[in-house]
N, C-alpha and C positions, 0 to 999 in steps of 0.2 A: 564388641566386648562380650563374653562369655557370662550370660547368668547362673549363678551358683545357688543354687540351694538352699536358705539360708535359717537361722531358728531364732525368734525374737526372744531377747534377756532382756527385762526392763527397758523394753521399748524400743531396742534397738536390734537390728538383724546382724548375726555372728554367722559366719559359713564355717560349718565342718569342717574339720580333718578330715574326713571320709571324702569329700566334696573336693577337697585342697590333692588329696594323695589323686582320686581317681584322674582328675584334669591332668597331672603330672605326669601321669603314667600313659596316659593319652596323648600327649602331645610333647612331651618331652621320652619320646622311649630311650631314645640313647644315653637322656643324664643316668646318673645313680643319686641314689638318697641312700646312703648309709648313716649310723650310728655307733657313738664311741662312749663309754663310760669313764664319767672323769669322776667319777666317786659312788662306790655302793658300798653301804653299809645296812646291818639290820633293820634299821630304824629309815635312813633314805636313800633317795639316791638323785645322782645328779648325770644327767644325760646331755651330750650335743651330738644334734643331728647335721650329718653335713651332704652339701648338694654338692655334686662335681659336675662340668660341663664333658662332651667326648671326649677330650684331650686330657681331662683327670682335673684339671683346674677346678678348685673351689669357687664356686660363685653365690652360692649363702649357704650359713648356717644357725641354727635355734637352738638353744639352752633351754632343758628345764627340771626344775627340781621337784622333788615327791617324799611327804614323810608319811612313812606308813600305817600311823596312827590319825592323820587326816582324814579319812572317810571309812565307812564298811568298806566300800571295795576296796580301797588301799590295803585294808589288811592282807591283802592275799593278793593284789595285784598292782601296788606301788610303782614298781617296774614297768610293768607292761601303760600303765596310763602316762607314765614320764615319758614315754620312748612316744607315746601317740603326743604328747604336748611337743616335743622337740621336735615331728614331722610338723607337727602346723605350724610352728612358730618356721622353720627353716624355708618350710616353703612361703608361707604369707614373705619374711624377708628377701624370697625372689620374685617375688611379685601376684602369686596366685591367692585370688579370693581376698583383696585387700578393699571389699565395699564399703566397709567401717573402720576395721580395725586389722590387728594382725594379731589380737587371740581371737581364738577361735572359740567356738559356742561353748563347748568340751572343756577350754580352760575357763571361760567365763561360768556357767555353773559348776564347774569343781569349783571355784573360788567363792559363789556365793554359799555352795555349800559346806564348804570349811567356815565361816565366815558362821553362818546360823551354828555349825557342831559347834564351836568355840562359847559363840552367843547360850547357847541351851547349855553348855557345859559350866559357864560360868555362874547360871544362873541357880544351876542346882548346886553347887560346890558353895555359892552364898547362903542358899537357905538350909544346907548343912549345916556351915557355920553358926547360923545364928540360932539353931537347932538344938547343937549339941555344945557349945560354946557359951554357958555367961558371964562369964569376967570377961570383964571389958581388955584388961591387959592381955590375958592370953587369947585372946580374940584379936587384938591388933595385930599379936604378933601373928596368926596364923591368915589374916587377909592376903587373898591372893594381890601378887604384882603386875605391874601394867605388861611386863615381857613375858606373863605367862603361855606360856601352850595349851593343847589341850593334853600332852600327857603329861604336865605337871599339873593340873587339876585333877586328872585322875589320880594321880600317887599321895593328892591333897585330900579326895574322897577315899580313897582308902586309911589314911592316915584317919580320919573322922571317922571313918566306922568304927573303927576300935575303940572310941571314947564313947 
């Protein structure tokens, strides 16, 4: 069995997409890994990557989604980190680099760090709130919701600076 490379996330080791592609490309030259877009919009997008065997047959594919307001680098490269999340997930689902799991390191900290932006985005959007806000009624009404995002916090911290 092939040791992969691997990056500990709270405690646990995740193998690369770099780790996942390069093994693939090594030992699978004749499959293909191509990618389709099943939705881009300004805001996200939604990628599946699909593996074909020589004969063209599909034998796995990886979903993933990316909003562009989810990290600094998503700003500017939403796309390009979707399409690297739908390579690992496609190939982890044919079998490569499956020691733990089948995200890979890559998606495992984009998600912790979506997870803290949200965390840090909330936290200041509350102390906004209680800030710039003392009535209790118009303060209920402008608490954030449990489905919020983070760019409905930001459209929320803009909306408070003008007060």
């Amino acid at each position: 069995m092939h040791q992969f490379k691997t990056t500990n996330i709270k405690g646990k080791p995740y193998v690369e997409v770099v780790e996942r592609l390069k093994y693939f490309r090594a030992n699978f030259a004749d499959y293909s890994l191509t990618t389709e877009v099943v939705q881009l919009t300004p805001d996200f997008c939604v990628l599946n990557a699909i593996i074909t065997d020589p004969m063209g047959r599909i034998v796995a594919s990886g979903m993933a989604q990316e909003d562009r307001t989810s990290s600094a680098i998503n700003k500017t490269s939403y796309v390009e980190n979707c399409e690297s999340s739908a390579w690992g997930r496609a190939l982890g689902n044919f079998g490569i680099g499956l020691e733990v799991s089948i995200a890979t390191a890559d998606e495992m900290a984009m998600a912790i760090g979506k997870q803290q932006a949200l965390d840090d985005i909330r936290m200041q959007y509350h102390q906004q709130l209680m800030a710039k806000v003392s009535d209790p009624d118009k303060r209920y009404k402008l608490e954030a919701r449990e489905n919020w995002d983070i760019a409905k916090y930001e459209s929320g911290l803009k909306y408070l600076s003008t007060l």
